[in-house]
C-alpha positions in Angstrom: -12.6 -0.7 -8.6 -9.0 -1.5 -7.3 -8.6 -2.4 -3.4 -5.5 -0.8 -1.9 -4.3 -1.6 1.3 -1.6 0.0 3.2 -0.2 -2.1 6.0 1.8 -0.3 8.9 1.6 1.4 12.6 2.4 5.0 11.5 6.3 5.0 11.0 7.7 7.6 8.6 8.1 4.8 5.7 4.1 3.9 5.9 3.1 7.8 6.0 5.3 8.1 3.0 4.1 4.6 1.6 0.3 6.4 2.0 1.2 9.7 0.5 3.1 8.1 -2.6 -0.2 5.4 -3.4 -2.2 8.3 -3.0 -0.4 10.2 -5.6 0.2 7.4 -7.8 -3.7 6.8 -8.3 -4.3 10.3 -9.0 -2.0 10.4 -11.6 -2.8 7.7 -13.3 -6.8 8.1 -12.9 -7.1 4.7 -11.6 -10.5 4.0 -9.7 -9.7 2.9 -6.1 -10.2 2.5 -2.9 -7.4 3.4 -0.5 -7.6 1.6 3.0 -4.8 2.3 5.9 -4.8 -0.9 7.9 -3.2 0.3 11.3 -3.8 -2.8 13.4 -0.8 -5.0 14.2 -3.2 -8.0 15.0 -4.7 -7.9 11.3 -0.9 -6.9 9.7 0.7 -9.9 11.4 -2.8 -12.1 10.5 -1.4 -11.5 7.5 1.7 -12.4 7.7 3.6 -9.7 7.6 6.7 -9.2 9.6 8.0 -5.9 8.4 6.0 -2.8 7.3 5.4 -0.8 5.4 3.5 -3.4 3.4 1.7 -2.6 0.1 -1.5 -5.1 -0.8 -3.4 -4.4 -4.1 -6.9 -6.2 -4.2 -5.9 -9.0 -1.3 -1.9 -9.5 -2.7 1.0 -8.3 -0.9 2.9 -6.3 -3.9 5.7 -5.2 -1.8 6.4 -5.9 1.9 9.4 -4.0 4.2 9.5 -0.7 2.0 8.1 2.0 0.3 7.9 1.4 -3.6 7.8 5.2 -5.2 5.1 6.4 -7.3 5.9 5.2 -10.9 6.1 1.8 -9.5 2.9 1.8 -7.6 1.5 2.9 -11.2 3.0 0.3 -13.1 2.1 -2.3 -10.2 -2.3 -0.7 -10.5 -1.9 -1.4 -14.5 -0.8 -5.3 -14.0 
């Protein structure tokens, strides 16, 4: 099973970050685990300066934007 983790505080780019990974594992009928990580102590722990950030199991994939669904699916095969 495949860890996802989306990093931001709620801002119209996370929501939409959460809306197009949740989409993006339904179509392509990968098994995972979606986590919203809301704390700004944990994001910035991270490292992370600008959200929305995108982590697939423990690695930032994308960090300041949204990727859209066919590249969240190509990032889940890798």
């Amino acid at each position: 099973m495949v860890t996802i983790e989306v990093l931001g505080t709620g801002c119209a780019k996370c929501k939409s970050l959460l809306k197009n990974v949740e989409k993006a594992v339904q179509e392509s009928g990968v098994e995972a685990e979606i986590v919203k990580v809301d704390s700004l102590q944990e994001i910035m722990d991270r490292g992370v300066m600008m959200t929305p950030a995108l982590f697939i199991d423990g690695e930032a994939k994308a960090v300041g934007r949204a990727p859209g669904v066919e590249e969240i699916k190509k990032l889940l095969k890798k």
